[in-house]
C-alpha positions as CSV (number, residue, x, y, z in Angstrom):
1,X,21.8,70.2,75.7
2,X,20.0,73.4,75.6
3,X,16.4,73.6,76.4
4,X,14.1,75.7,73.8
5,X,13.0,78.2,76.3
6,X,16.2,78.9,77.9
7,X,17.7,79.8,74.5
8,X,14.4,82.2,73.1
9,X,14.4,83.7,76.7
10,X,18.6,84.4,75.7
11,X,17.6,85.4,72.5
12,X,14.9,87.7,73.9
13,X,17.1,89.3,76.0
14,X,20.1,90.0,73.0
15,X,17.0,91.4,71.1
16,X,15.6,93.9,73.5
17,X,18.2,94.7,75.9
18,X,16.2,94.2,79.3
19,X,14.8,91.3,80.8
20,X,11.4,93.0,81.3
21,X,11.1,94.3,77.7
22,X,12.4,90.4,76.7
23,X,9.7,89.0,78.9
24,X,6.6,91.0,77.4
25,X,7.8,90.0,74.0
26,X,7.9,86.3,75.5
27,X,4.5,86.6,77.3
28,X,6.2,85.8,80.4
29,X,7.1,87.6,83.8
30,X,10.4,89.1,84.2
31,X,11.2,86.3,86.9
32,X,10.5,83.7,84.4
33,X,12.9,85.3,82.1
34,X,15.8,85.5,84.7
35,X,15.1,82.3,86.0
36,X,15.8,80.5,82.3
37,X,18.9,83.0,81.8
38,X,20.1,81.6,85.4
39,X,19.4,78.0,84.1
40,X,21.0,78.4,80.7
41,X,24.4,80.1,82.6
42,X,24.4,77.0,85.1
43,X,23.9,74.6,82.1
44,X,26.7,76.6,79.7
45,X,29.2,76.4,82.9
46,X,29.9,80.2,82.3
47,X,28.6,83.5,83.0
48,X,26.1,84.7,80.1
49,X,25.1,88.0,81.4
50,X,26.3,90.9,83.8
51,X,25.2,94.3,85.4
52,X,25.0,96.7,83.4
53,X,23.4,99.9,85.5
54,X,20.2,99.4,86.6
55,X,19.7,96.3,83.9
56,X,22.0,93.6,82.2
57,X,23.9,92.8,79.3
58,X,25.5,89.8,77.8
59,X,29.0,88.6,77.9
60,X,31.3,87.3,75.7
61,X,30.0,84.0,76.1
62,X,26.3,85.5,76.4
63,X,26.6,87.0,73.4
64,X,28.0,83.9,71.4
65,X,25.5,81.8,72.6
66,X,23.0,84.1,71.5
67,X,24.2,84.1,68.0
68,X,24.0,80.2,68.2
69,X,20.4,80.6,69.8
70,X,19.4,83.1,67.3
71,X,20.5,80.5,64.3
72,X,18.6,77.5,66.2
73,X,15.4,79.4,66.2
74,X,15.0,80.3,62.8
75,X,15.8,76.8,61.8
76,X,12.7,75.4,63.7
77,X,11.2,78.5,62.4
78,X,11.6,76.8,59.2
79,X,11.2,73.5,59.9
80,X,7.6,74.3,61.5
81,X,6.6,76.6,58.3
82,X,7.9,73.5,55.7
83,X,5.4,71.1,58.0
84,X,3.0,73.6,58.0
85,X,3.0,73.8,54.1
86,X,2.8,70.3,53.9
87,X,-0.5,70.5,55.1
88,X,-1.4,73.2,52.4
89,X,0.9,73.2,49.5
90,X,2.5,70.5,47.2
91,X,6.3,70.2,48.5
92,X,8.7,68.6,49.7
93,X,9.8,64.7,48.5
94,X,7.1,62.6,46.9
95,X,8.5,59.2,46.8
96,X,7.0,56.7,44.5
97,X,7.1,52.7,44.1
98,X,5.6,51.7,40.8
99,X,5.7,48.4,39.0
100,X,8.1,48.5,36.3
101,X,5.8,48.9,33.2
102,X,3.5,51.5,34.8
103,X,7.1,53.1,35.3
104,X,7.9,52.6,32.0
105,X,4.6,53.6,30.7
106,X,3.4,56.4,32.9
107,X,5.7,57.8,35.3
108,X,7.5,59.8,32.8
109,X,4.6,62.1,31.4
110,X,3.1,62.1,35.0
111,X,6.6,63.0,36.6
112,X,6.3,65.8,33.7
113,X,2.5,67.1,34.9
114,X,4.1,67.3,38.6
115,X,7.0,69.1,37.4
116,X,5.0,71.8,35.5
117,X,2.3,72.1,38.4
118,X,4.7,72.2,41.7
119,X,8.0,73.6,40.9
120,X,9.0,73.0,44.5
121,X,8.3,68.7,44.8
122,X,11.0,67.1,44.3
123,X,10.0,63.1,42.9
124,X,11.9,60.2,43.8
125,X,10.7,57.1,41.4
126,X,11.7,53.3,42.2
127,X,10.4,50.7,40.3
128,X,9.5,47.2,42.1
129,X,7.1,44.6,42.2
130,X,4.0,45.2,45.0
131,X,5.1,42.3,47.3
132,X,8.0,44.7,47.9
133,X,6.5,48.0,47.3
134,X,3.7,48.1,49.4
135,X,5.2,46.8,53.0
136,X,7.9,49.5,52.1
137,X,4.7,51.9,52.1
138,X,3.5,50.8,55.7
139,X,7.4,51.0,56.3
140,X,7.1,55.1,55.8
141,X,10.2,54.3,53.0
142,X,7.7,55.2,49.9
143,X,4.6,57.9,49.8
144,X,2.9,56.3,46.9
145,X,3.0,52.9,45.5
146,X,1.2,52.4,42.0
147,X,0.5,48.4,42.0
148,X,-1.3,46.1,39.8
149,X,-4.3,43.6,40.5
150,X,-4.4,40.6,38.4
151,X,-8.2,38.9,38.2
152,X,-8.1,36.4,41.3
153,X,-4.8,37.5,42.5
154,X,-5.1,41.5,43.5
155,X,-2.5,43.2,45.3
156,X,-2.5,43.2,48.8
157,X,-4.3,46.3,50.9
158,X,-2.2,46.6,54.0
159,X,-4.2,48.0,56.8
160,X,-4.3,51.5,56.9
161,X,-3.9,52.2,53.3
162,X,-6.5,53.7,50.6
163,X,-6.3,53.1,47.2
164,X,-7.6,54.3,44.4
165,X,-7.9,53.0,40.4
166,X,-6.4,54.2,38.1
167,X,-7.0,52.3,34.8
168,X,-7.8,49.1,32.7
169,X,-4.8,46.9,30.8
170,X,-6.2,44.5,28.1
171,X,-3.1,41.8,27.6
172,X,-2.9,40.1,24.7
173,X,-1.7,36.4,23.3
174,X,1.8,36.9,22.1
175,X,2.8,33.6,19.6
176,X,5.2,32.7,16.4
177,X,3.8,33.5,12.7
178,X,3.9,30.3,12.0
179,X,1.8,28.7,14.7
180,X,-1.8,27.7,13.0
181,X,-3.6,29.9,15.5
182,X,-1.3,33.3,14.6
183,X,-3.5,33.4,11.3
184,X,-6.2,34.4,13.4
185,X,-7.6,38.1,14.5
186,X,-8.8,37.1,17.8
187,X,-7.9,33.7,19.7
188,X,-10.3,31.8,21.8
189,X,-8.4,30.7,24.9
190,X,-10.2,27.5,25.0
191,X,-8.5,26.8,21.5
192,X,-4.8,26.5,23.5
193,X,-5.7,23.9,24.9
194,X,-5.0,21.3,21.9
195,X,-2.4,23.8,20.6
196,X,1.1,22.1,21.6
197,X,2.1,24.8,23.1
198,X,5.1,25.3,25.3
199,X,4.6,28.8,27.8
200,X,7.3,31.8,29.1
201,X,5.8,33.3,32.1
202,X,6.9,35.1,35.0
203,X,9.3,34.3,38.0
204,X,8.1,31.9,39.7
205,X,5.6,32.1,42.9
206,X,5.3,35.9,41.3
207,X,1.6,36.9,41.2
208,X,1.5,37.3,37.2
209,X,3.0,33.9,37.3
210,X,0.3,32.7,39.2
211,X,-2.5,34.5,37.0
212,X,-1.2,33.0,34.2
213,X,-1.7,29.3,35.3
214,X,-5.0,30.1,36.8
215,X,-6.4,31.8,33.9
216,X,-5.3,29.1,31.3
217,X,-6.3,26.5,33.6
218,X,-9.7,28.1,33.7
219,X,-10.4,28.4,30.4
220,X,-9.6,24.0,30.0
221,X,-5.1,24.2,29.5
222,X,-2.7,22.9,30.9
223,X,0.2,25.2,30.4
224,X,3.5,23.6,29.7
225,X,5.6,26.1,31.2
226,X,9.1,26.2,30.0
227,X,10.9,29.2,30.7
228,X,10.1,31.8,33.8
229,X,11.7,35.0,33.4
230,X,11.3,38.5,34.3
231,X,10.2,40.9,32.0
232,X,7.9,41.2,29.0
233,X,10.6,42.2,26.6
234,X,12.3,38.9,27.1
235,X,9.2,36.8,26.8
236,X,8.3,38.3,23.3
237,X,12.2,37.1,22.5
238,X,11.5,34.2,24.3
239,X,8.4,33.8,21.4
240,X,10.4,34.9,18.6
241,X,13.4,32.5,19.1
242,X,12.1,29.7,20.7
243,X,8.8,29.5,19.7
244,X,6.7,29.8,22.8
245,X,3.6,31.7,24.2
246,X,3.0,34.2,26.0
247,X,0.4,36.4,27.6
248,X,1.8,40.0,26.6
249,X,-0.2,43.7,28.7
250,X,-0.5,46.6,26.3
251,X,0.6,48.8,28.5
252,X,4.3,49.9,27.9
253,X,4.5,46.9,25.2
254,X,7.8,46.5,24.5
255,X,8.9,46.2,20.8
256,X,7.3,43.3,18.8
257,X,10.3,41.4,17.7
258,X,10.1,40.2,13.7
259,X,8.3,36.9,13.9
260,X,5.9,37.2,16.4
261,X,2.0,37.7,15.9
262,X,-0.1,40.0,18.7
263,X,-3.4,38.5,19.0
264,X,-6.8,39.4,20.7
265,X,-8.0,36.5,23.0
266,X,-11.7,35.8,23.7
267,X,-12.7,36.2,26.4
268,X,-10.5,39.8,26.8
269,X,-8.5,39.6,29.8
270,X,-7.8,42.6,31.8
271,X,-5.1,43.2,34.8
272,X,-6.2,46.8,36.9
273,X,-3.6,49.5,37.8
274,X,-4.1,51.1,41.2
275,X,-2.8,53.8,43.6
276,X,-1.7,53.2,46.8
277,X,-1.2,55.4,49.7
278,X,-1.1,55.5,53.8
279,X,-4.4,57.2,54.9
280,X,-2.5,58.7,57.8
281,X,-0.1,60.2,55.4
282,X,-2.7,61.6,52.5
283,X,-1.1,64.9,51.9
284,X,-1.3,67.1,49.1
285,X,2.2,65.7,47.6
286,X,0.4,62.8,47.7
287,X,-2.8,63.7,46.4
288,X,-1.1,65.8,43.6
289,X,0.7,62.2,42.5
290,X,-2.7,60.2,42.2
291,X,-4.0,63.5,40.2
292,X,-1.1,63.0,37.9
293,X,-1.1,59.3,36.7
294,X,-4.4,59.5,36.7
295,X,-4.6,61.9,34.0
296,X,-1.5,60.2,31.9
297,X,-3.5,57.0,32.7
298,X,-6.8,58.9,31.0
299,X,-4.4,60.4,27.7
300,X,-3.3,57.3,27.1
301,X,-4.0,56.3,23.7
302,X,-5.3,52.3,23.3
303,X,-3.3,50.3,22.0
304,X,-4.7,47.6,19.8
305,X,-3.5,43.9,19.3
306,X,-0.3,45.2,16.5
307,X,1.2,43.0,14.6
């Protein structure tokens, strides 16, 4: 393998024709110069230079070499500007792991804003849950996770990270028409607990699952939880066709199937969105990305109970 030097003190050399002029341009001595040129020929097992009058020149091999010298030093010439710009501008790969509604919900009008404001980031988006999300973060595999806290169960803050909030999410109490309590406009939660209901939450040993059972257990019930499955969409099916409950965010709420009521609950439960990111690696991709779901976060417009 080549050293560096040897190859800018070749390069030097193809460029200005004599090892003094090469080593003034290098900020080196002339016998620094030619002791890297006799390096590099030793190294490349062939002669790279010859006499030439009272200076050199470069052989055959000299002068292919330099060509491949020349090509290696403007690629770290790159490479040092596009770390360098890092520091300064809003490039290179911002890579994202958000839970799936705030992907659903947010990502696509904040992937928009960063579009629109840096031209030159290019956004990789992966939805996942923040027991996976946020060790791929430590990891150095993601930039930016956007995670959610449920009350009594937040995500996790690895060491090392800062985070940042970015908004509210009132969920609401998803139940058939003809349940006695869908009549309602708001639903106290203590009144579930003589309901004869039967629940849909979450995978198991999931953190929403756990909310769930803590927060009706709070409030005096004792869930009877039938079905755990992923995804919101399915529990409001879940409702509509087999008659359950369910506890249903507003945020990226998927369609209300025909059948099911959306009720206000009192006391209001809330779960908290946040932003995630490596403190070591807070760079203005980065920073640009909290900007931007921040602001589709803040444009949102509430959603109320529906139908």
């Amino acid at each position: 393998m080549f050293a560096i030097a040897r190859l800018q003190a070749l390069h030097a050399v193809a460029t200005h024709r004599t090892v003094g002029k090469a080593a003034a341009a290098l900020h080196l001595t002339p016998s620094a110069v030619s002791q890297q040129l006799t390096t590099l020929e030793r190294e490349a097992g062939v002669a790279l230079t010859e006499p030439a009058g009272r200076g050199i020149r470069l052989t055959p091999a000299g002068l292919v070499l330099a060509g491949h010298a020349a090509a290696v030093l403007d690629r770290l010439a790159l490479a040092r500007r596009d770390l360098d710009r890092l520091d300064e501008e809003v490039v290179g790969p911002l890579r994202i792991g958000a839970i799936p509604t705030s992907a659903h919900a947010l990502a696509p009008a904040a992937l928009a804003r960063l579009r629109a404001a840096h031209p030159d980031l290019v956004v990789l988006l992966e939805d996942g849950e923040a027991e996976n999300t946020l060790p791929a973060l430590v990891d150095g595999e993601f930039d930016l996770a956007i995670v959610e806290n449920w009350d009594g169960l937040p995500a996790p803050t690895p060491a090392r990270t800062s985070r940042t909030g970015l908004c509210e999410d009132v969920l609401d109490l998803a139940l058939p028409r003809e349940h006695p309590l869908a009549s309602r406009g708001v639903v106290r939660l203590t009144d579930l607990a003589d309901g004869g209901l039967d629940w849909v939450a979450d995978s198991r040993g999931s953190r929403a699952h756990d909310w769930l059972i803590t927060t009706l257990r709070r409030h005096g019930v004792e869930p009877s939880v039938t079905c755990r499955v992923w995804g919101f969409s399915s529990h409001l099916e879940l409702v509509a066709g087999a008659g359950l409950a369910a506890m249903v965010p507003r945020l990226a709420r998927p369609p209300v199937p025909t059948g099911v009521r959306i009720l206000a609950t009192e006391p209001v439960v809330v779960r908290t969105l946040d932003a995630v990111w490596r403190t070591d690696r807070e760079t203005p991709a980065v920073r640009a990305g909290v900007r931007a779901f921040r602001a589709t976060a803040d444009a949102r417009t509430p959603t109320t109970p529906g139908p």
